[in-house]
VOKEKE-907722 format. One record per atom (N, C-alpha, C): x, y, z; atom name; residue number from 1. Coordinates in Angstrom, 3 decimals, padded with zeros to 6 digits. Layout:
N
R         u         v         w  vextor  drenfi
R         X         Y         Z      CA     NUM
...
//
This chain:
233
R         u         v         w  vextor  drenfi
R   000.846  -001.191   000.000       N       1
R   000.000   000.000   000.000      CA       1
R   000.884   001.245   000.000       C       1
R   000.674   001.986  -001.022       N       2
R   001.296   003.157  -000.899      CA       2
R   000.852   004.754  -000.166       C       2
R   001.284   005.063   001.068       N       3
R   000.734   006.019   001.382      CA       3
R   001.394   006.726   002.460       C       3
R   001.009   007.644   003.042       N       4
R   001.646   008.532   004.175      CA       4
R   001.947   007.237   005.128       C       4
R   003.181   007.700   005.410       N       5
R   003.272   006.388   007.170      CA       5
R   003.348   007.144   008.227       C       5
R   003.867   008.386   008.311       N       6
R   004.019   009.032   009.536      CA       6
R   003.191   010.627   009.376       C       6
R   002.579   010.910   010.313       N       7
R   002.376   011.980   010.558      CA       7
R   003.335   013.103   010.191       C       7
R   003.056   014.033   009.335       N       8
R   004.854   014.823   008.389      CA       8
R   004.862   016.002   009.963       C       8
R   004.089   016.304   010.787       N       9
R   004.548   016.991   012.162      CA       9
R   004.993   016.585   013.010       C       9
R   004.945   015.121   012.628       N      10
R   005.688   014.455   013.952      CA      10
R   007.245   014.182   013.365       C      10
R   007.126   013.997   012.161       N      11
R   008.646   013.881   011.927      CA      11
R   009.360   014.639   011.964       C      11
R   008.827   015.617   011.288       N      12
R   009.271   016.870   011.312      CA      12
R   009.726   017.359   013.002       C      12
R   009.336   016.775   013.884       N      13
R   009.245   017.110   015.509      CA      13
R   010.931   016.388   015.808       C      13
R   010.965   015.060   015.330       N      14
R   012.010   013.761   015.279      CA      14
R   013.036   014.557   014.816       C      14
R   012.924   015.095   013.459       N      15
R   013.903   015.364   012.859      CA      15
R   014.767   016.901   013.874       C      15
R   013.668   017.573   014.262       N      16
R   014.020   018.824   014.985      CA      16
R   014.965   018.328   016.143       C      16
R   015.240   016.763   016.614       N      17
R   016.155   016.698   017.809      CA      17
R   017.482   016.945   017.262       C      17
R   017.824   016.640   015.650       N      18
R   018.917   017.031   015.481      CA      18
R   019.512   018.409   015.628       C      18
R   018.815   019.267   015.913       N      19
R   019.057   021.095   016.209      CA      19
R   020.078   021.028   017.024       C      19
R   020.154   020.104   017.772       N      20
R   021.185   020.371   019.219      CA      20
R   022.734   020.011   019.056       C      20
R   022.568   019.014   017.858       N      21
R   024.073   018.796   017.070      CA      21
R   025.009   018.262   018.049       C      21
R   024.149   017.290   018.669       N      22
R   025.103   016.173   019.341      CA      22
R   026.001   015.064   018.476       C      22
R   027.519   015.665   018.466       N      23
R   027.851   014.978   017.222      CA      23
R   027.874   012.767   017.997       C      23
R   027.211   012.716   019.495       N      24
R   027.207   011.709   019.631      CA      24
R   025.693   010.805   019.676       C      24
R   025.474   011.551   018.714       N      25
R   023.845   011.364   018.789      CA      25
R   023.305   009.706   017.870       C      25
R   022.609   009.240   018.573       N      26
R   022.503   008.187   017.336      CA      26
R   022.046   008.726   016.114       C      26
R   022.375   007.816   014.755       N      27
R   021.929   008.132   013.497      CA      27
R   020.580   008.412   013.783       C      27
R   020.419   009.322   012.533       N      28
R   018.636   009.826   012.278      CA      28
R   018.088   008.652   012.102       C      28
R   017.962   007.656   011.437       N      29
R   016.640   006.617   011.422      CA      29
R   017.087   006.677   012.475       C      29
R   017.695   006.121   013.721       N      30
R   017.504   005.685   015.126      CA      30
R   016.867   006.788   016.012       C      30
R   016.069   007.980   015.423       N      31
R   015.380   008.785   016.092      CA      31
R   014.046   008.861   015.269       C      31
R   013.590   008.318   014.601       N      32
R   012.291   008.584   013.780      CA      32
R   011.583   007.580   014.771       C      32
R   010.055   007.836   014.448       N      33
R   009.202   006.811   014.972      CA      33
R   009.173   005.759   014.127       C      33
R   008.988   005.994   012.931       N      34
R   008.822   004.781   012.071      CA      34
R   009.940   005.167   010.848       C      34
R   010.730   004.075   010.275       N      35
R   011.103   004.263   009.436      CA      35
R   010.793   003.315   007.811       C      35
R   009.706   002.978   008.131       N      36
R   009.056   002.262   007.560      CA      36
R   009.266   000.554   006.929       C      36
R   010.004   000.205   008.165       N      37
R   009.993  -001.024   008.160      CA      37
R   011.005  -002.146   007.338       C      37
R   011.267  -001.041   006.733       N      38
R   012.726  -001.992   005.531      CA      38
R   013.862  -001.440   006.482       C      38
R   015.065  -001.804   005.892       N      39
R   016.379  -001.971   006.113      CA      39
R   017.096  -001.236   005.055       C      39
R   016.553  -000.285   004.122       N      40
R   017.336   001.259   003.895      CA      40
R   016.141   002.197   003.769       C      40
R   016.775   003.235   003.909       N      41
R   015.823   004.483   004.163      CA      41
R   016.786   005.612   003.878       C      41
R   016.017   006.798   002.851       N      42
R   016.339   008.025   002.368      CA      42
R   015.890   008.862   003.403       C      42
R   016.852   009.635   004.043       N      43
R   016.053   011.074   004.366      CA      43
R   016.480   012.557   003.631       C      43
R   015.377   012.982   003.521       N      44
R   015.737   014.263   003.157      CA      44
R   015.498   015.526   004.075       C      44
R   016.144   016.400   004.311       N      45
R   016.188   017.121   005.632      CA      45
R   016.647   018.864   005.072       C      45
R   015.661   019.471   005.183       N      46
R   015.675   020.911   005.323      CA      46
R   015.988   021.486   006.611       C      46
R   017.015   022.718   007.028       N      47
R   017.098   023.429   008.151      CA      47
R   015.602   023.984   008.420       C      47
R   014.164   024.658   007.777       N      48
R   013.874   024.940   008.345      CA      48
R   012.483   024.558   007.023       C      48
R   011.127   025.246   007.273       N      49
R   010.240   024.997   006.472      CA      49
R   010.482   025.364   005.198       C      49
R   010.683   027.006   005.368       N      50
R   010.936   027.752   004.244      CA      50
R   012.477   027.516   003.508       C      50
R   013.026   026.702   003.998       N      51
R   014.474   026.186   002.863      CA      51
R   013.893   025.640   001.710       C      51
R   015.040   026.051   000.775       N      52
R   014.679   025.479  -000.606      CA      52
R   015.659   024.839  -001.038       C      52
R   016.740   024.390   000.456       N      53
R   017.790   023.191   000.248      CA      53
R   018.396   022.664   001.279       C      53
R   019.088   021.580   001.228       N      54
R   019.036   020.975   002.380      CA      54
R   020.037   019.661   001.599       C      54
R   019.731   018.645   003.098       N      55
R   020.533   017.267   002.604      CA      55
R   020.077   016.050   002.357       C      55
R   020.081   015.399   001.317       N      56
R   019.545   014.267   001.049      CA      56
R   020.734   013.082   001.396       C      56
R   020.049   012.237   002.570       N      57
R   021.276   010.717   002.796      CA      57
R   020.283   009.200   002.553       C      57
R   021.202   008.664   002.530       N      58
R   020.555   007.627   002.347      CA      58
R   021.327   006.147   002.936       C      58
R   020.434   005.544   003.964       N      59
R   020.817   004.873   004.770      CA      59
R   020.334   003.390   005.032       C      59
R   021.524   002.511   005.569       N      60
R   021.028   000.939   005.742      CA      60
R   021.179   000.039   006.908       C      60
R   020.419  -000.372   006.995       N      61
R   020.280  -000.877   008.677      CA      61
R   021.159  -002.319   008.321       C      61
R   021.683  -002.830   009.158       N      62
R   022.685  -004.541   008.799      CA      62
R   023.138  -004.299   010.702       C      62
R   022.388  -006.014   010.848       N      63
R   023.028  -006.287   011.986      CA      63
R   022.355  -005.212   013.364       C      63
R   021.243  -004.612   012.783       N      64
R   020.473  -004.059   014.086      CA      64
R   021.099  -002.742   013.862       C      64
R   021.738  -002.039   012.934       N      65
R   022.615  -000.988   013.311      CA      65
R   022.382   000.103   012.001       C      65
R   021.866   001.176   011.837       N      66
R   021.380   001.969   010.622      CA      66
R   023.078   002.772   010.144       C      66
R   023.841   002.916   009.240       N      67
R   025.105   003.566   009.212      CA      67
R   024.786   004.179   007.777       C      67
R   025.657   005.227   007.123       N      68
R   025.299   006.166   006.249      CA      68
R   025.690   005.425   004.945       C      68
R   025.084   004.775   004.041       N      69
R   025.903   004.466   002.777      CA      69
R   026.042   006.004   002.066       C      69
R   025.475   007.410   001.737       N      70
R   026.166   007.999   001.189      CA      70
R   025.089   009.440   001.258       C      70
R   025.495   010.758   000.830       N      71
R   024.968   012.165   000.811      CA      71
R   024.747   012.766  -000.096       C      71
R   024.065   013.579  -000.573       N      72
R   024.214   014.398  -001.599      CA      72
R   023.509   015.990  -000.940       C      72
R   023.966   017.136  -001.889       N      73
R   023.079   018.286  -001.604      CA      73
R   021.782   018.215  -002.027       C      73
R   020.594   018.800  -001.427       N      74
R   019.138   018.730  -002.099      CA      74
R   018.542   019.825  -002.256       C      74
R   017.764   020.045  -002.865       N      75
R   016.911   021.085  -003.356      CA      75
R   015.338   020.307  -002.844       C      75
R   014.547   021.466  -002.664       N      76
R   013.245   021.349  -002.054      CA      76
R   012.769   022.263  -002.949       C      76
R   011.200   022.346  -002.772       N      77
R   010.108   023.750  -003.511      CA      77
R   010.307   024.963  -003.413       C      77
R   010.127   025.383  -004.542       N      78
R   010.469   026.680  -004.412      CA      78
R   009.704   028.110  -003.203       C      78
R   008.906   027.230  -002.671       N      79
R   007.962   027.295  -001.430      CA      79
R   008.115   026.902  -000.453       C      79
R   009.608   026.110   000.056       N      80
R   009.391   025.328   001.440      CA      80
R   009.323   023.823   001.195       C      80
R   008.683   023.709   002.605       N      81
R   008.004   022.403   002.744      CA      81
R   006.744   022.563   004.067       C      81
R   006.411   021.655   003.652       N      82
R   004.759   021.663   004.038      CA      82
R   004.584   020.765   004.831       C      82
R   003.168   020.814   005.835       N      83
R   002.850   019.040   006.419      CA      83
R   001.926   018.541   005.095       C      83
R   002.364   017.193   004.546       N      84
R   002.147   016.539   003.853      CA      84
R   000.433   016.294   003.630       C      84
R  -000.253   016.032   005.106       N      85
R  -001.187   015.868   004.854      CA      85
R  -002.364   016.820   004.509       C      85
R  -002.038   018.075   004.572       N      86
R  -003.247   018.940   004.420      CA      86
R  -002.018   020.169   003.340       C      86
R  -001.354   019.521   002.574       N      87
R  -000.642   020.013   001.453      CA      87
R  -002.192   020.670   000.287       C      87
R  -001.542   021.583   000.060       N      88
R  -002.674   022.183  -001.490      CA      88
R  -001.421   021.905  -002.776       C      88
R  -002.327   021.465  -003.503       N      89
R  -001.909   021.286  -005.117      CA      89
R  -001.440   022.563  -005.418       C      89
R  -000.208   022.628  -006.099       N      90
R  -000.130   024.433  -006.810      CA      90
R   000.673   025.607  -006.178       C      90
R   000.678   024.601  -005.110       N      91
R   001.821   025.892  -004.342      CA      91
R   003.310   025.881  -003.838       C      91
R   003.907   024.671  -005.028       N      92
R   005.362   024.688  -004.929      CA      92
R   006.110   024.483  -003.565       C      92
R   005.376   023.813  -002.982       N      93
R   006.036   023.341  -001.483      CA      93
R   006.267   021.446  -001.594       C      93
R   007.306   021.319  -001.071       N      94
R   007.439   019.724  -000.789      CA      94
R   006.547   019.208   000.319       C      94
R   005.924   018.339   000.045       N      95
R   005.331   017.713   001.302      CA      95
R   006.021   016.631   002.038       C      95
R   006.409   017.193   003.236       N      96
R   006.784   016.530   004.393      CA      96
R   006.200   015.320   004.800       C      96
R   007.018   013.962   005.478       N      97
R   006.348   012.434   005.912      CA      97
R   007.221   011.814   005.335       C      97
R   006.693   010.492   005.572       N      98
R   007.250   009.531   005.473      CA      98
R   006.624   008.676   004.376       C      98
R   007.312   008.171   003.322       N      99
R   006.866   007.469   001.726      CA      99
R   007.423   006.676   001.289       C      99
R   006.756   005.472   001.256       N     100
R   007.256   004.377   000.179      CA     100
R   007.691   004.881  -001.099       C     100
R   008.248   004.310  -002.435       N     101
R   009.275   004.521  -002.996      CA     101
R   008.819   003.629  -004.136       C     101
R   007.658   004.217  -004.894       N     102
R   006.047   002.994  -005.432      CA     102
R   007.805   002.005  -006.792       C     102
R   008.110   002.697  -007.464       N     103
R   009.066   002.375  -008.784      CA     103
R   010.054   003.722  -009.387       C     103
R   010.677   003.225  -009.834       N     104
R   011.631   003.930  -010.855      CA     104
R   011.539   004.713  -012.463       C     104
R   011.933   005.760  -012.529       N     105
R   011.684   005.973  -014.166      CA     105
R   012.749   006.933  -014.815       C     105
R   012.612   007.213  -016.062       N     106
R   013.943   007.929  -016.434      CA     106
R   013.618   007.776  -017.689       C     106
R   014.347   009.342  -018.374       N     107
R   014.777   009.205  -019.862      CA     107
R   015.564   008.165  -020.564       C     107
R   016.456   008.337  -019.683       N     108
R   017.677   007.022  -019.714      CA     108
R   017.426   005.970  -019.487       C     108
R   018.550   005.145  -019.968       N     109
R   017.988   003.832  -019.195      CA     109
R   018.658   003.797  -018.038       C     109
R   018.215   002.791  -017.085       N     110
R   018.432   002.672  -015.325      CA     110
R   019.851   002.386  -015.308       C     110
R   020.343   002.887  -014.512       N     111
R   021.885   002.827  -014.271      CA     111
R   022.603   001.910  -014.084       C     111
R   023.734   001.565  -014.278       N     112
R   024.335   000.330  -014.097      CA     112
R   024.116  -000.665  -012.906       C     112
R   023.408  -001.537  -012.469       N     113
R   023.813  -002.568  -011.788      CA     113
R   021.988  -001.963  -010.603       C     113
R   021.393  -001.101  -011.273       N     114
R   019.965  -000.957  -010.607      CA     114
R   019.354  -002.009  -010.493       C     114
R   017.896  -002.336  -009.303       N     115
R   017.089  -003.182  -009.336      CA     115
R   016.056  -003.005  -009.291       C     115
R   016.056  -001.814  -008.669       N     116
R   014.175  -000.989  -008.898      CA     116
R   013.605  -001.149  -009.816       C     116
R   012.300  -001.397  -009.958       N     117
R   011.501  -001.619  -011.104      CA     117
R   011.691  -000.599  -011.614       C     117
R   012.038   000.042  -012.613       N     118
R   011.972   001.042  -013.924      CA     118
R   011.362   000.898  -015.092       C     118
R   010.419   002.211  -014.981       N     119
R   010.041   002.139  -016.394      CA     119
R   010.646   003.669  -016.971       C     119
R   011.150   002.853  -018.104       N     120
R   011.798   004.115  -019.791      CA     120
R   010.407   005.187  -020.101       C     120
R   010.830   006.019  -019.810       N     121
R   009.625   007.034  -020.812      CA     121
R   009.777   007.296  -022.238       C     121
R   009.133   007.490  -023.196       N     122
R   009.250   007.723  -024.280      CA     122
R   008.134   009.030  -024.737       C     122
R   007.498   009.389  -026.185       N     123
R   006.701   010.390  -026.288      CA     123
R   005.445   010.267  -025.843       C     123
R   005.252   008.455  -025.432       N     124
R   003.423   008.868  -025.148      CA     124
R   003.228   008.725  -023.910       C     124
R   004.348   009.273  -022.913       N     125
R   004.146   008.805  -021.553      CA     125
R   004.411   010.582  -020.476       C     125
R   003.024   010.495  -020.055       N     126
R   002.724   011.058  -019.288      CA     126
R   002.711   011.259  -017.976       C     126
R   002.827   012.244  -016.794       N     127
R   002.335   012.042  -015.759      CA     127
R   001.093   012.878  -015.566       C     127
R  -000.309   012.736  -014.865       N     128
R  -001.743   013.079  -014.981      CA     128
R  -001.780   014.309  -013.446       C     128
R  -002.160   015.202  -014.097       N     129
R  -002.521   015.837  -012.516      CA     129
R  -003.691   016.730  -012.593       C     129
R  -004.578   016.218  -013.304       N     130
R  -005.896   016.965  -014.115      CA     130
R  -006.680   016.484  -012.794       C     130
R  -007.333   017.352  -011.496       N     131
R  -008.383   017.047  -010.433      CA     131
R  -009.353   016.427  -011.149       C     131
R  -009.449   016.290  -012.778       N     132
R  -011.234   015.844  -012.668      CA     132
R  -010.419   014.720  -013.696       C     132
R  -009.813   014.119  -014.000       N     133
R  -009.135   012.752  -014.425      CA     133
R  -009.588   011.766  -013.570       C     133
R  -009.719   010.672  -014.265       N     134
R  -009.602   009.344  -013.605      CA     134
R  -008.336   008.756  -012.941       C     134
R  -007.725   009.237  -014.103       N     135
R  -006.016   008.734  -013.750      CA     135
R  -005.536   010.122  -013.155       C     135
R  -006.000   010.482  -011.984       N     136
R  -004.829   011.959  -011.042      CA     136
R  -004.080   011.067  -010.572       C     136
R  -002.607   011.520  -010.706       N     137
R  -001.836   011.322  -010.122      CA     137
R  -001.466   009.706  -010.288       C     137
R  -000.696   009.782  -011.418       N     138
R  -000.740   008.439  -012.274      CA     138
R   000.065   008.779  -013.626       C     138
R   001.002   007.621  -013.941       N     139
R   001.612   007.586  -014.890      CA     139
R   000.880   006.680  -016.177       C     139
R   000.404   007.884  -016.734       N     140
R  -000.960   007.636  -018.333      CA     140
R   000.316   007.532  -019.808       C     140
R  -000.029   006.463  -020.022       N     141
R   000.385   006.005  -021.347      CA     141
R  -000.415   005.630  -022.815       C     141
R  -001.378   006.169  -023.699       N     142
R  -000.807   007.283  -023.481      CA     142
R  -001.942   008.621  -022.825       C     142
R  -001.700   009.551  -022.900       N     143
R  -002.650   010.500  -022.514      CA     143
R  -003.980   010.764  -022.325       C     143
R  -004.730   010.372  -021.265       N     144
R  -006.302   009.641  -021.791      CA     144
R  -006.891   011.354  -022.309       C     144
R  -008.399   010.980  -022.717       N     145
R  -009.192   012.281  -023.033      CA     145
R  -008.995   013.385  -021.967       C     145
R  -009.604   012.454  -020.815       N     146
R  -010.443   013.443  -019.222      CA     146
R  -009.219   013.803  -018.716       C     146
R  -007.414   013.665  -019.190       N     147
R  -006.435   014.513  -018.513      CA     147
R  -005.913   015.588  -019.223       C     147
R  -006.432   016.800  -019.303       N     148
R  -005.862   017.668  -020.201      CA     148
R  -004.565   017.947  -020.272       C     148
R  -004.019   018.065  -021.029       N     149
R  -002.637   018.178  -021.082      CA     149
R  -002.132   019.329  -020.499       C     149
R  -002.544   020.452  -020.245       N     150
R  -002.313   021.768  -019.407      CA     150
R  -002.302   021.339  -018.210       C     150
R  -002.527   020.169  -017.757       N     151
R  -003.022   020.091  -016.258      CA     151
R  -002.425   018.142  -015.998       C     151
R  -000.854   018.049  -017.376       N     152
R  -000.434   017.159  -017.013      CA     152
R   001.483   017.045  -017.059       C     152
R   002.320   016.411  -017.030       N     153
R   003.907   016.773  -017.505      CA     153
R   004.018   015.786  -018.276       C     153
R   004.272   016.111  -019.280       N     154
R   004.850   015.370  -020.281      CA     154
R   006.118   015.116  -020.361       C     154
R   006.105   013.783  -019.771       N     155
R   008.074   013.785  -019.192      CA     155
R   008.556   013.927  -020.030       C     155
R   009.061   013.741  -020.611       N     156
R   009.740   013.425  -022.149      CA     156
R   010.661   014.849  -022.134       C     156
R   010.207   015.708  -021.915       N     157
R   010.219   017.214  -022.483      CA     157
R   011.122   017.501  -020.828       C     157
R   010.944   016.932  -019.713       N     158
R   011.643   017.703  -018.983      CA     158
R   013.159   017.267  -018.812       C     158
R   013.980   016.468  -019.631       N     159
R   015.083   016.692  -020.213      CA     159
R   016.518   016.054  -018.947       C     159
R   016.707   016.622  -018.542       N     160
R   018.081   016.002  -017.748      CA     160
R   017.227   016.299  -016.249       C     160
R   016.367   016.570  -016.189       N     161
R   015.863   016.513  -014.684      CA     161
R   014.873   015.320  -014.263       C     161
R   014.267   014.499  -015.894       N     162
R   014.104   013.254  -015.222      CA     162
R   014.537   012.227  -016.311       C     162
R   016.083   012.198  -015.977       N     163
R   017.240   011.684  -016.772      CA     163
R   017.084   010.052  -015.948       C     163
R   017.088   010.187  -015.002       N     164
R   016.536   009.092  -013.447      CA     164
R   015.857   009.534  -012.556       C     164
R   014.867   009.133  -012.024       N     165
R   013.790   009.457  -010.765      CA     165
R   013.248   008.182  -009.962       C     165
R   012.528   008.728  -008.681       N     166
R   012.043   007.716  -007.853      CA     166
R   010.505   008.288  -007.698       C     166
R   009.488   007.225  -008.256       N     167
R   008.219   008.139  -007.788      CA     167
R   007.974   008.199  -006.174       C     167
R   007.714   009.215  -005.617       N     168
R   007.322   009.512  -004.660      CA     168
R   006.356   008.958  -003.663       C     168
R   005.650   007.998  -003.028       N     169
R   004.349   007.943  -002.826      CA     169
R   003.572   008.622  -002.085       C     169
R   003.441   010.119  -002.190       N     170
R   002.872   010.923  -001.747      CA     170
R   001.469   010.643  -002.586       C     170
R   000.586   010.972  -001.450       N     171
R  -000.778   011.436  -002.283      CA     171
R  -000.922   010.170  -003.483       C     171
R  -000.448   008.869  -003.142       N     172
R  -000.693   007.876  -004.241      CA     172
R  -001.596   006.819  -004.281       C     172
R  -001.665   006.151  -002.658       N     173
R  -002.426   004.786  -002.835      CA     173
R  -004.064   005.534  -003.127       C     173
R  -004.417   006.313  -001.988       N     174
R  -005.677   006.834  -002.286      CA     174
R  -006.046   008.147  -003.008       C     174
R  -005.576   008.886  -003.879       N     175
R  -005.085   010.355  -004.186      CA     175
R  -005.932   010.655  -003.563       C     175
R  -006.221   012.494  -003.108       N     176
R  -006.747   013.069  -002.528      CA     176
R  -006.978   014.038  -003.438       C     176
R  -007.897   014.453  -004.186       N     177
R  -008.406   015.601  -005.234      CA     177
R  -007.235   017.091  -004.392       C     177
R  -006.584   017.487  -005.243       N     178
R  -006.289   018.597  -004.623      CA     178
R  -005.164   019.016  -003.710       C     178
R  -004.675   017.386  -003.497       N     179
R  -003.569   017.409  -002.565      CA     179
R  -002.203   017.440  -003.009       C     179
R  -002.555   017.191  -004.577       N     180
R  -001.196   017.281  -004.731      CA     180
R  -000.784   015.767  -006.094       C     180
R  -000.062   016.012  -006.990       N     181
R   000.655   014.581  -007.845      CA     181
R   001.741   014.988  -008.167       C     181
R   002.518   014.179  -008.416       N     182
R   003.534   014.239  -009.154      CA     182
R   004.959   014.678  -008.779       C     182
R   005.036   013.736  -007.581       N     183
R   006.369   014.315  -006.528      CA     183
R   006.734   013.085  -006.561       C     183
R   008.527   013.879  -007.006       N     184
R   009.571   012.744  -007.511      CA     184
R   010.752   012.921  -006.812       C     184
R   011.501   011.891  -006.300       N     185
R   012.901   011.703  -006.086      CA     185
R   014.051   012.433  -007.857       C     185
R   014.207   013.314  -008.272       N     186
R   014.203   013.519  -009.406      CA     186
R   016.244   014.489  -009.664       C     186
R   016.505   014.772  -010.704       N     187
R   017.725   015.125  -010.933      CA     187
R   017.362   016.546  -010.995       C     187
R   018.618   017.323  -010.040       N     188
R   017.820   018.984  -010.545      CA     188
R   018.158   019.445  -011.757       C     188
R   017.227   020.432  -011.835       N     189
R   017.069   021.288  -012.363      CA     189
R   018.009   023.017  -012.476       C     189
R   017.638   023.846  -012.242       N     190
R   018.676   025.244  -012.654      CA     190
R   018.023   025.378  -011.130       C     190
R   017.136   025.160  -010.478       N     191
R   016.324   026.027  -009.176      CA     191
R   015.594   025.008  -008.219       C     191
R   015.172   025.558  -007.335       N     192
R   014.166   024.942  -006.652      CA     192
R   013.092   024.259  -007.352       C     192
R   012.764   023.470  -006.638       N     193
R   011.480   022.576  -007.203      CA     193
R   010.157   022.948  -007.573       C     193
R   008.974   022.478  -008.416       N     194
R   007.528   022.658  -007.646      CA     194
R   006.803   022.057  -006.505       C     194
R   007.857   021.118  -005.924       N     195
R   007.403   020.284  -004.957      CA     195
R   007.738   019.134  -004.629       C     195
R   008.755   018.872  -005.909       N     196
R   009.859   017.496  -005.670      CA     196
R   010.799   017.621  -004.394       C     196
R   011.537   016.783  -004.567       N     197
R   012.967   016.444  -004.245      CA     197
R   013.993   016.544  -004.964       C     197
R   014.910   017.379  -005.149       N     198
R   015.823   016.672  -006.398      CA     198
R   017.124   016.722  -005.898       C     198
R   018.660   016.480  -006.432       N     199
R   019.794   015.721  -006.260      CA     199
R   020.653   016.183  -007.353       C     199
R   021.669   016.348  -007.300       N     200
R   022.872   015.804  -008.583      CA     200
R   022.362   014.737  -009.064       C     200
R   022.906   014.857  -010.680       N     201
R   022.754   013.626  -011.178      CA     201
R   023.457   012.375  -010.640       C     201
R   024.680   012.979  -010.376       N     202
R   025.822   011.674  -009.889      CA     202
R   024.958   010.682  -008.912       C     202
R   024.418   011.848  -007.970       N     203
R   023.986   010.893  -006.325      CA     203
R   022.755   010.418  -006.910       C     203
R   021.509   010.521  -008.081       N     204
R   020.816   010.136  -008.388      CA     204
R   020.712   008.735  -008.807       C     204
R   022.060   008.411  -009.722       N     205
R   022.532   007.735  -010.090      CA     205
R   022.774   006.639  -009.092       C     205
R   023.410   007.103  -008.113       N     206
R   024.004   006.529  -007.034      CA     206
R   023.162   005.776  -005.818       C     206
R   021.928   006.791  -006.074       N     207
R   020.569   006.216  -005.269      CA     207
R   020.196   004.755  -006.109       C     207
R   019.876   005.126  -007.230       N     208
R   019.259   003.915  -008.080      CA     208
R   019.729   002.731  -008.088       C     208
R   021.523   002.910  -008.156       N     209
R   022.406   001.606  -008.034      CA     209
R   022.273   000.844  -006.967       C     209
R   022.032   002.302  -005.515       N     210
R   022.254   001.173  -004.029      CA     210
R   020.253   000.741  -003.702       C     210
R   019.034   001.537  -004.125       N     211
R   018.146   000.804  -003.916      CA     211
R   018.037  -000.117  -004.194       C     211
R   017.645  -001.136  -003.443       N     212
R   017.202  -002.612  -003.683      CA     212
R   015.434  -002.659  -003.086       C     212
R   014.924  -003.043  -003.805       N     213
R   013.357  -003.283  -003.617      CA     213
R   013.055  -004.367  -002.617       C     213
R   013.931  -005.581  -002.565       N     214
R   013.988  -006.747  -001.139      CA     214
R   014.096  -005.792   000.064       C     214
R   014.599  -005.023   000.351       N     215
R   014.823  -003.994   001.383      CA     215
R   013.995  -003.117   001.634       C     215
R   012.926  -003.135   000.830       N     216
R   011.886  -001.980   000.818      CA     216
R   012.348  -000.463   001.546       C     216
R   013.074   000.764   000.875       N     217
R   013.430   001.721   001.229      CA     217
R   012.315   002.348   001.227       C     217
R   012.443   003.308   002.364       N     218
R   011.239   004.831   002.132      CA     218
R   011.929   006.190   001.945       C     218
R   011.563   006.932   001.820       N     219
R   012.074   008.155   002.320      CA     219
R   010.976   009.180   003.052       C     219
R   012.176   009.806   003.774       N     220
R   011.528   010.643   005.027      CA     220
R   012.101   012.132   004.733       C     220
R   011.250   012.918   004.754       N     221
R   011.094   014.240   004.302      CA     221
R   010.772   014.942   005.395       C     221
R   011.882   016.178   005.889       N     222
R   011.567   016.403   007.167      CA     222
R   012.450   017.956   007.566       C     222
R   012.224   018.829   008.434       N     223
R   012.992   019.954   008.647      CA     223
R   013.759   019.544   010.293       C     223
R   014.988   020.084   010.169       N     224
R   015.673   020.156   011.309      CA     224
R   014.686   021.131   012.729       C     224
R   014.693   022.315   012.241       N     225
R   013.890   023.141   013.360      CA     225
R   012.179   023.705   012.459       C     225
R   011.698   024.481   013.290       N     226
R   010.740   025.215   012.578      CA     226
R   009.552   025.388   013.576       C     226
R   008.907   025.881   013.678       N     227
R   006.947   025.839   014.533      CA     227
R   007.214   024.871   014.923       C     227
R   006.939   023.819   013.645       N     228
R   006.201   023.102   014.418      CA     228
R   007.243   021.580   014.857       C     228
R   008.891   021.460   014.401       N     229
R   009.585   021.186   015.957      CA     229
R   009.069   021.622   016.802       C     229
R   009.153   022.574   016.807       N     230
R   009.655   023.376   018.135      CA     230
R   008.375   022.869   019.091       C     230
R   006.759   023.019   018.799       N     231
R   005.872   022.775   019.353      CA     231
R   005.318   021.683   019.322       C     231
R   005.971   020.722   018.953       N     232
R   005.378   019.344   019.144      CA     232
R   006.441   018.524   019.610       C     232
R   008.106   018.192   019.251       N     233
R   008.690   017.662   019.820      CA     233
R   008.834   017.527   021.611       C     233
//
């Protein structure tokens, strides 16, 4: 099932213990409530709501023990980041929580020695974010009637930024009219996001090679301080 696992204020609360910069602190998964149950896990971590960058790691548990396989710099929305669950469509913020990691996709083909399910895009492959579609928030092959194309991305066209990606599972198992589609683990761009995640290509690359799907990874999307640390941790 693909869907929110954690409350994005409570993580966001988790993530805020790192403020204190105990460099003897256990690793971040060893402070989340849930890290969703596999044995690697992405986090991505903004200093504050309104950052529009931050650090993306990505991590593997062996032997009871979570340790860093590797980092990259990240980019967030050009809006912040948001609590995930009461996110609005349209307003260029990342939504915060915790997300399964549904498959893989890319202009390219999948990187050397990947295992994630990937699918190749080509010209008739779409992503849908039309509120009155059948298919919101859904990868349409090709373009049905009821998703207007003004109100969908036509990957194809967005070029070295989804060269490799991870779909997101935000807003996926059940969509929510309005809440939001089309948030990707993705390669940046020149700027901030509309609401992705994105990475160097290198570490993109680098994600794809070390996910393994037996391991079921999530990623956790989360700010160091902010409100609502501050008032809920």
């Amino acid at each position: 099932m693909r869907r929110l696992l954690v409350d994005g204020s409570v993580l966001l609360a988790l993530l805020g213990s790192l403020a204190a910069g105990d460099p003897g602190a256990p690793p971040l998964p060893e402070r989340l409530a849930d890290t969703g149950g596999g044995s690697q896990l992405i986090t991505a971590e903004a200093p504050s709501e309104d950052s529009t960058t931050g650090t993306v790691t990505w991590w593997e548990r062996r032997r009871g023990t979570w340790t860093e396989a590797g980092s990259a710099p990240a980019r967030f929305g050009a809006k912040g980041l948001t609590e995930g669950s009461t996110r609005t469509q349209g307003t260029n913020t990342t939504p915060t929580g915790l997300y399964d990691l549904p498959y893989a996709f890319g202009i390219e083909r999948a990187p050397a020695g990947a295992r994630y399910p990937y699918r190749r895009v080509n010209e008739r492959s779409w992503w849908c974010q039309d509120n009155d579609a059948r298919s919101y928030n859904r990868w349409v092959e090709p373009r049905p009637p009821d998703c207007r194309a003004a109100e969908a991305e036509h990957l194809v066209t967005y070029g070295t930024r989804y060269a490799h990606a991870l779909v997101i599972g935000f807003n996926y198992d059940r969509p929510v009219r309005g809440r939001g589609a089309g948030i990707f683990l993705h390669v940046n761009g020149r700027g901030a996001t509309a609401g992705c995640v994105s990475v160097p290509a290198d570490a993109m690359s680098r994600i794809l090679a070390w996910a393994d799907p037996d391991r079921r990874p999530h990623l956790a999307i989360g700010t160091r301080s902010g409100p609502t640390a501050i008032t809920r941790y």
